[in-house]
C-alpha positions in Angstrom: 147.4 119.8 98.1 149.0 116.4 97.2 149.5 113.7 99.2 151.8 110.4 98.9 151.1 107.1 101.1 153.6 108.3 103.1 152.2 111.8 104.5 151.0 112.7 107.8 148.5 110.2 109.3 145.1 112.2 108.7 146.1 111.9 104.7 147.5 108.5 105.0 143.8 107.2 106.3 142.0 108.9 104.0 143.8 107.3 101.2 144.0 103.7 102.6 139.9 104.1 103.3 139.2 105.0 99.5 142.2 103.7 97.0 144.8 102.3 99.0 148.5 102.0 99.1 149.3 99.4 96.7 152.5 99.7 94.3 150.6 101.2 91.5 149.1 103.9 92.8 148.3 107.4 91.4 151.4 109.4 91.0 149.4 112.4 91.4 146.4 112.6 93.8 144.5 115.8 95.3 142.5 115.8 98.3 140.5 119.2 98.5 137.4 120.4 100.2 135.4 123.5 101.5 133.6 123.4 104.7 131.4 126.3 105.3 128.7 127.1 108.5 126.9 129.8 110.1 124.7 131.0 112.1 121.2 131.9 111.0 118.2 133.7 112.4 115.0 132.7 109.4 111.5 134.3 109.9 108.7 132.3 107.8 105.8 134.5 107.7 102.4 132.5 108.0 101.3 131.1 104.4 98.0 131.3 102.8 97.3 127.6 101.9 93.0 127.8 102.1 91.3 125.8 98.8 94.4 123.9 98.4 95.6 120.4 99.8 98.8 121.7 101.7 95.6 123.2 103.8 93.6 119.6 104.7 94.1 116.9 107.1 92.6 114.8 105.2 88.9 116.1 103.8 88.9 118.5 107.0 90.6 122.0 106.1 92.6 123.5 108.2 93.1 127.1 109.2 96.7 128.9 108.0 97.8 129.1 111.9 97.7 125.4 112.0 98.4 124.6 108.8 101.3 126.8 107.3 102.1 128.6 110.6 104.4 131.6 111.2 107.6 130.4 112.1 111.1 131.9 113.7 114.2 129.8 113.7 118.2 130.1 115.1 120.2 127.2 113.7 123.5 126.3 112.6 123.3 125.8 109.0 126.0 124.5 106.6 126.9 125.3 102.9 124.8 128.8 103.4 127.3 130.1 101.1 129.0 127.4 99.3 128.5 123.9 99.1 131.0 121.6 101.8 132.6 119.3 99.3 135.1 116.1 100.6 137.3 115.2 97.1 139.5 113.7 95.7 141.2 114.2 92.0 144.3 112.4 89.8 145.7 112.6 86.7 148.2 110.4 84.9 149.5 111.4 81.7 149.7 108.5 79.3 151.9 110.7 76.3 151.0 111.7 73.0 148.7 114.3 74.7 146.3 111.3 76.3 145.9 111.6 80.3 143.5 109.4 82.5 141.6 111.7 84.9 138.9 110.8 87.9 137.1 112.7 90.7 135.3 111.7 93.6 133.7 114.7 95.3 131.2 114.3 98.5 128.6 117.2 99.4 129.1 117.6 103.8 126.3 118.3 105.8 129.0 119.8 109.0 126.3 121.2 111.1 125.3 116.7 111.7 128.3 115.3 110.4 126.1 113.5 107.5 126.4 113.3 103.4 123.9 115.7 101.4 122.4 114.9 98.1 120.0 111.9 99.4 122.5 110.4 101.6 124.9 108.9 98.9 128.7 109.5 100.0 130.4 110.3 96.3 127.0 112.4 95.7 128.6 114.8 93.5 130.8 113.4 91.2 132.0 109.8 90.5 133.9 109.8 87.3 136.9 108.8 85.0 138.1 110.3 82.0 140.2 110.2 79.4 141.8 113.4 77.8 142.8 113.1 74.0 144.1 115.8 71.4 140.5 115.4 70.5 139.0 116.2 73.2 137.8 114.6 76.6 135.4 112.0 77.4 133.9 111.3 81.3 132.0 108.3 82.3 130.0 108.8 85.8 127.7 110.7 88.5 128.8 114.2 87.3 126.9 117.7 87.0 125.0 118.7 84.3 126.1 120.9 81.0 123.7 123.7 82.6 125.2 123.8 86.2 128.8 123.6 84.4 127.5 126.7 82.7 126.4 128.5 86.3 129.6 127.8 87.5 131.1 130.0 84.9 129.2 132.5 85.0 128.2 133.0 88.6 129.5 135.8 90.9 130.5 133.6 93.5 130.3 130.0 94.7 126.9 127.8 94.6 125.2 127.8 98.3 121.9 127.3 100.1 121.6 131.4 99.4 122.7 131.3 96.2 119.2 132.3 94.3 121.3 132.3 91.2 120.7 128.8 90.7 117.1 129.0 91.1 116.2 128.1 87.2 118.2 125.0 87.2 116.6 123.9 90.6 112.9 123.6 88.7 114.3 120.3 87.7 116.9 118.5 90.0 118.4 116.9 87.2 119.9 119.9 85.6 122.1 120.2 88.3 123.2 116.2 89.1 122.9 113.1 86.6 123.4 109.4 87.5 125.0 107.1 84.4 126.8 110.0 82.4 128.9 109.8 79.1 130.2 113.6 78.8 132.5 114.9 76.0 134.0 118.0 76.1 136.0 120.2 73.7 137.8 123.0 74.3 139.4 125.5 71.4 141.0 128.4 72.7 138.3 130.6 74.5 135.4 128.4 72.9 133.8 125.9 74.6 131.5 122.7 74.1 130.0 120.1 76.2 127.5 117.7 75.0 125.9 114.3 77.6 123.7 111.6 77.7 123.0 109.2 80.3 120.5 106.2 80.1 118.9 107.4 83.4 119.9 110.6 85.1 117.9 109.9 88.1 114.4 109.3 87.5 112.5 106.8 89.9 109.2 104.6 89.3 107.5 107.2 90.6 108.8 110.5 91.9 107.9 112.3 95.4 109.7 114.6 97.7 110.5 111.0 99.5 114.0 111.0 100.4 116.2 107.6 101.1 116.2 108.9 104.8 112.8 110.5 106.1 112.8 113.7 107.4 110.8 116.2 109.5 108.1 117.0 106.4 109.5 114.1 104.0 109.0 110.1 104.3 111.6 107.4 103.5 111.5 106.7 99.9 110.0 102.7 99.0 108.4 101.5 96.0 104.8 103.0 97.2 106.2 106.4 97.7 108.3 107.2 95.2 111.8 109.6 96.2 112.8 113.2 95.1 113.9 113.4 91.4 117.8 112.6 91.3 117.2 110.4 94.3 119.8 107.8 96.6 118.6 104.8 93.9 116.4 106.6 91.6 119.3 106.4 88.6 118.8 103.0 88.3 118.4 101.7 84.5 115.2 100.5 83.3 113.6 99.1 80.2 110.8 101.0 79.9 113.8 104.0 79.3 112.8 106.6 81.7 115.3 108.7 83.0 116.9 109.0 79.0 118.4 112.6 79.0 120.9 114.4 77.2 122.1 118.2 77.1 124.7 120.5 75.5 126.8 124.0 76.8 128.5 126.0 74.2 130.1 129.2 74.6 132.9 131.9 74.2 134.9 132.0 77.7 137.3 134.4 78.6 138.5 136.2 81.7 136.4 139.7 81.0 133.5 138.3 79.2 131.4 134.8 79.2 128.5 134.0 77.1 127.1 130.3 77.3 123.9 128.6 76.1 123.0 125.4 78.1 119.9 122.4 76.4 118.3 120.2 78.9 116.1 117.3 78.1 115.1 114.5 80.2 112.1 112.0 79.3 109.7 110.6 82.7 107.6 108.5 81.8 106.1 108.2 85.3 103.8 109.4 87.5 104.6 112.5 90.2 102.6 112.9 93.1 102.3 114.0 97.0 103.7 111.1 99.6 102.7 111.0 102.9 104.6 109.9 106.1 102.1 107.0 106.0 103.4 105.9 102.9 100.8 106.4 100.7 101.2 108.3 97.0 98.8 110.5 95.8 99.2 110.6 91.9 99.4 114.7 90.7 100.7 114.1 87.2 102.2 111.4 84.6 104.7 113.0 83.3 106.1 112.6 79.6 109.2 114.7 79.4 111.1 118.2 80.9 112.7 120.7 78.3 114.6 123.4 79.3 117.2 125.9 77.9 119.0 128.5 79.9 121.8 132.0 78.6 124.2 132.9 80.7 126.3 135.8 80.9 129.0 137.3 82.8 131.1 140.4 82.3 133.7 142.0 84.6 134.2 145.6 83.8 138.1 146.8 83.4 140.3 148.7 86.4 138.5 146.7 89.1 135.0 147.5 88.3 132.1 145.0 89.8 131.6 141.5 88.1 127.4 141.4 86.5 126.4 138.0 86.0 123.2 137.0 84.1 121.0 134.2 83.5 118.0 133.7 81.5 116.1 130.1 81.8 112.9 128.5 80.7 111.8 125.6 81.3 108.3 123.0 80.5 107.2 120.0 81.8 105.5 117.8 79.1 102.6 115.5 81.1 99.4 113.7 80.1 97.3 115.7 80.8 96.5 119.5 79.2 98.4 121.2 82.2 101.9 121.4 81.0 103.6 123.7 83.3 106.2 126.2 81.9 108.2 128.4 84.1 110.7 131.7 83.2 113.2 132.1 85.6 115.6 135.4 85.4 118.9 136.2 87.8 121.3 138.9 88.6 124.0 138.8 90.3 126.7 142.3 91.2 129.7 141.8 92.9 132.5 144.3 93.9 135.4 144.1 95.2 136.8 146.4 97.9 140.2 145.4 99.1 139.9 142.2 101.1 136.2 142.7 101.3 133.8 141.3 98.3 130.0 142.8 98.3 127.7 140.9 96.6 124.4 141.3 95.7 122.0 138.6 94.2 118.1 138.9 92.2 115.8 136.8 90.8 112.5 136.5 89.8 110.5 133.0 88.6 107.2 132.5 87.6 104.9 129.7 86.2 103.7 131.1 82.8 101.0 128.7 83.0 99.5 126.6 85.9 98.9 128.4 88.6 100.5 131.6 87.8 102.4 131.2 91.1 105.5 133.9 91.3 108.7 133.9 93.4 111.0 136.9 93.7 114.4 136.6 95.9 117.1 139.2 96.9 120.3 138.1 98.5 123.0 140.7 99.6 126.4 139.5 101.1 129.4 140.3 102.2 132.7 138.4 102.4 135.9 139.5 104.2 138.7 137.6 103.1 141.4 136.5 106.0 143.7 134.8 103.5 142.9 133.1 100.0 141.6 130.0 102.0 139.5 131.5 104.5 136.5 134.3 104.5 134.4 135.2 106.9 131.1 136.2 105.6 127.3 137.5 106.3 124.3 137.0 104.5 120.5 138.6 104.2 117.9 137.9 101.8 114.0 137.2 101.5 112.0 134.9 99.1 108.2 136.6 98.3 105.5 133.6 97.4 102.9 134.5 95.0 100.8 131.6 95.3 98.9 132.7 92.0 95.4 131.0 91.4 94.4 127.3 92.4 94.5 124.9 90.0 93.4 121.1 90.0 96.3 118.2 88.9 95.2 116.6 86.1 95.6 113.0 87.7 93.8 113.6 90.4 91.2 116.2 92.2 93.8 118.1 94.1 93.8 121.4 94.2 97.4 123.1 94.1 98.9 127.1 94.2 102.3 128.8 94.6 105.6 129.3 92.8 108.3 127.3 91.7 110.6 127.7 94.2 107.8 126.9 96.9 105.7 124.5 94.9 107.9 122.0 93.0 109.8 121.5 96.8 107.1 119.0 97.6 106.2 117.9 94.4 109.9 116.5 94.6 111.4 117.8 91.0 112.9 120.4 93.4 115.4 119.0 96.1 117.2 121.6 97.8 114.8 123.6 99.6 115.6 127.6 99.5 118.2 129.3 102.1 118.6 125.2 103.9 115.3 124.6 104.4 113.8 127.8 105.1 111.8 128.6 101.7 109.1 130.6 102.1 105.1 129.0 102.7 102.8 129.5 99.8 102.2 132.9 99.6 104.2 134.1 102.1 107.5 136.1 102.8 110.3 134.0 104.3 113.4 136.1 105.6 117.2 135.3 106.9 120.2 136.9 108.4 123.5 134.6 108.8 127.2 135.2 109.9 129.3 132.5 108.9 133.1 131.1 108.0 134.3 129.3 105.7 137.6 127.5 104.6 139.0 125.8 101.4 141.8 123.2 101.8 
């Protein structure tokens, strides 16, 4: 919707709290948002942590009842199936086929009233652009070429049980970057998009620290590091960490998308475990990340069912002889049936190398639409662990097993744990059943 300094009073705060009514201002300014929540019921079955260091206190092991314990959980969960976003969006066309563009966007936490992604307000995007005959150029917190690529091809919105994205969450900075310079071209259906940014978001040293602690994570400081894409961790250095670029380019079209996405981000740091004491166990020093991901979508003529595809790989470069590399595959069906959309959701990722660790999801949903803003929906869906074999970090004598999705969640490359929170232990089933509503504005 638009909104002038003289619309109802909600509108006229919002705008006087971020840009004001002076005498130049925007002639054309969007406030949007989606807030979604449910209800969830999540069973974590009891994990199998023995030989590794998620099963010590210290140098005394601990048995899997105490350690990684069966758990069962009712809460009230938001963005279970799409992200809560708070935005804002303008455009002023300068002539010649030049406009000035910006967007702020804000992830919502509505179940506590609070701002996801680390705790920054504008954690989503935070850019201005300028649009040319040539093309468009972005400066800003925006997301990656590879997410811009999900979003294209995915069935549905990005949630919490969205295991589509589950390739481009082995790294947290192929969804987000801090400090971007994005060009983009567009020729009829083809497509281009190429970045760089000076630092994405990568820390001195990186943790699954947050900027506020948490029930399983500390508050981030110098000794503990923070997650990877974290509240300060985009901060420019000299030592150039944090240097990343990528690229999308692809044929898009209404019945059929095909997009390849590039990631690369250098480190240049160490990564290791943080504990609520503040203290940083070193795991790794890594060099660089590499990944690549195909995308495909295809919706089949006279109201046939939407297929979605996705294909990534990705490898962490570190000092030692290590190297993990991990192969990630989605589906995703959806179908249409009047006002109701069924959807169903696979995927499958395993380190190649490592520990061998394996994670397999399956997500099925249903959405009934009560008018084009709002839907009420319900979701079911497990995550299988396969903790695979344990293996010692190269920086240290710790001893570490699972899969990407479970492992790299406290490791700290991996910020957004699976289904809000309730990923599964190492080598262990975690389940979920959720009604929920949600409404676009």
């Amino acid at each position: 919707m638009k909104h002038n300094c003289l619309g109802p009073w909600p509108a006229r705060l919002l705008l006087a709290l971020t840009v004001g009514c002076p005498a130049y201002a925007q002639p054309s300014l969007t406030v949007y948002g989606e807030l979604d929540l449910a209800v969830d019921r999540t069973h974590k079955e009891e994990g199998d942590v023995q030989g590794t260091v998620f099963g010590q206190a210290g140098s005394i092991p601990l048995p899997n009842a105490v350690a990684s314990p069966e758990q069962y959980r009712t809460r009230v969960v938001s963005s279970l199936a799409t992200s809560s976003v708070l935005g804002l969006t303008g455009r002023e066309p300068l002539g010649g086929g030049y406009a000035a563009r910006f967007q702020i966007e804000s992830s919502v936490q509505g179940d506590l009233g609070g701002a996801g992604n680390d705790g920054r307000f504008f954690n989503r995007s935070a850019w201005v652009g300028l649009d040319t005959p040539y093309g468009e150029v972005r400066l800003g917190r925006q997301s990656s070429p590879m997410l811009a690529a999900l979003y294209l091809v995915n069935i549905g919105p990005l949630g919490a049980s969205s295991v589509m994205a589950a390739g481009l969450l082995t790294n947290n900075l192929q969804m987000y970057q801090d400090n971007q310079v994005r060009y983009v071209l567009r020729r009829g259906p083809w497509l281009a998009v190429l970045t760089a940014s000076p630092n994405a978001g990568v820390g001195s040293r990186i943790s699954a620290a947050r900027s506020l602690p948490g029930p399983t994570t500390p508050g981030a400081t110098d000794d503990t590091g923070q997650v990877l894409g974290g509240g300060s961790a985009g901060a420019e250095s000299p030592d150039g960490r944090g240097r990343t670029r990528g690229a999308t380019a692809g044929y898009v079209t209404d019945p059929l998308t095909v997009l390849l996405a590039y990631h690369r981000n250098r480190f240049g740091v160490p990564l290791g475990l943080a504990s609520a004491t503040g203290e940083f166990v070193p795991l790794f020093h890594l060099h660089s990340f590499g990944g690549v991901m195909l995308a495909a979508r295809y919706v089949l003529p006279a109201g046939g069912p939407t297929l979605a595809l996705t294909l990534h790989r990705g490898h962490f470069h570190e000092a030692g002889s290590v190297d993990p590399k991990i192969r990630t595959w989605a589906l995703g069906l959806k179908q249409a049936v009047g006002p109701t959309e069924l959807t169903l959701q696979l995927m499958d990722s395993r380190f190649t190398n490592f520990t061998g660790g394996r994670d397999r999801g399956v997500v099925l949903g249903v959405d009934y639409l009560l008018s084009k803003r709002t839907a009420l929906y319900a979701r079911a869906g497990s995550l299988q662990d396969r903790r695979g074999r344990p293996t010692q970090a190269s920086a240290s004598p710790v001893t570490l097993a699972g899969g990407p999705t479970t492992l790299l969640v406290p490791l700290g490359t991996y910020e957004f744990p699976s289904f809000a929170g309730a990923g599964p232990h190492v080598g262990a089933r975690t389940s979920i059943i959720a009604i929920g509503l949600r409404h676009l504005f």
